[in-house]
N, C-alpha and C positions, 0 to 999 in steps of 0.2 A: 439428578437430571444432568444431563452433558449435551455442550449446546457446541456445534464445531469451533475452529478457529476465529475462522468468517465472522460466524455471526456474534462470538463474542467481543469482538474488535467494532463487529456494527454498532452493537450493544451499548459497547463503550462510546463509542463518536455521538453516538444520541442523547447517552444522558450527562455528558458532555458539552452539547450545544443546548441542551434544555433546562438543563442546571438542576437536574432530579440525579434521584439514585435510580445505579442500573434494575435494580429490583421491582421502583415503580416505574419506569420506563417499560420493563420489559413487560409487566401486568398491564399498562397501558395498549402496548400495540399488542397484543395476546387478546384482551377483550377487542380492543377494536376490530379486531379480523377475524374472528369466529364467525359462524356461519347460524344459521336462526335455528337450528336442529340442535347445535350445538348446546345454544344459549336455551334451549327446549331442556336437554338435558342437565344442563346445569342447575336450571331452576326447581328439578325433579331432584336430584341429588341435594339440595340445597334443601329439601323440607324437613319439616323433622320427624324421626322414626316414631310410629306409636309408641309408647310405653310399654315400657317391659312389663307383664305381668307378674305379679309375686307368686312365690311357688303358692300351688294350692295344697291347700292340707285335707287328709281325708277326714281328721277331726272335725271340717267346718264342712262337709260334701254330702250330706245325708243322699242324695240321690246316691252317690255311687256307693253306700252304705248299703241300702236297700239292695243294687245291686249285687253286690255280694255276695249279701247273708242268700238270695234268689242263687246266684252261681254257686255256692257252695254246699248250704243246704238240699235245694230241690233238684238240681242238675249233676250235683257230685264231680262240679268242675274244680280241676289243679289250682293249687295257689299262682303259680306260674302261669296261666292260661287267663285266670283273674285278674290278676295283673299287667297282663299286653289289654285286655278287653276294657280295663276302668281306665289306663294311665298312668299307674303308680307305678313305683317300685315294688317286685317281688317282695322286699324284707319288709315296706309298710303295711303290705296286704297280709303278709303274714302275721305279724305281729297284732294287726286289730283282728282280723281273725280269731288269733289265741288270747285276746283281751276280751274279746265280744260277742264270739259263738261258740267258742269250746268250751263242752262244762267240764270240771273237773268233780267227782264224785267224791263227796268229802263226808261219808258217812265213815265212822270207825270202823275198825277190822273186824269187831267182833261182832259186830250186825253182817258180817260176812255169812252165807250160808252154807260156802265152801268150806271154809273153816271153822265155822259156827261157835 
């Protein structure tokens, strides 16, 4: 912050005669000449932020679980489009996806009937 000449020389003569530092001098006359809007806002900036929530995991979300397996299965909705609609990251939705509804067919070759 940069305060002019002026009022740095004020500054100085004040905490000077009051035998403080300019620092608490000049937060004294700063509070005392603020305005009740002011001091409105201050006490709003002054509070403290909710907490930050922790990321959420879709391992702990069954709702949007459920959601899913419904967009995926029965609507033949993108992984990408599943992913802006739950919240998550494209490569999470992916990934439980390929962990948790795609099956992989693990019968041997030779029960193939193309191959037989």
């Amino acid at each position: 912050m940069l305060i002019s000449a002026k009022a740095h020389k004020a500054l100085l003569a004040e905490s000077l005669v009051r035998g403080e530092k300019p620092s608490a001098v000049l937060e004294d006359l700063v509070m005392g000449g603020i305005s009740q809007k002011a001091r409105m806002v201050l006490e709003t900036i002054g509070q403290e932020a909710p907490p930050t929530p922790s990321p959420k995991r879709l391992s702990d979300d069954p709702a949007n679980q459920d959601r899913i397996r419904e967009l995926w299965e029965v609507r033949g909705t993108s992984k990408a489009a599943i992913a802006r609609e739950v919240g998550y990251p494209r490569s999470t939705v992916s990934t439980w996806i390929k962990e948790n509804l795609v099956q992989v067919d693990s019968k041997p070759l030779s029960d193939d009937p193309v191959t037989g």
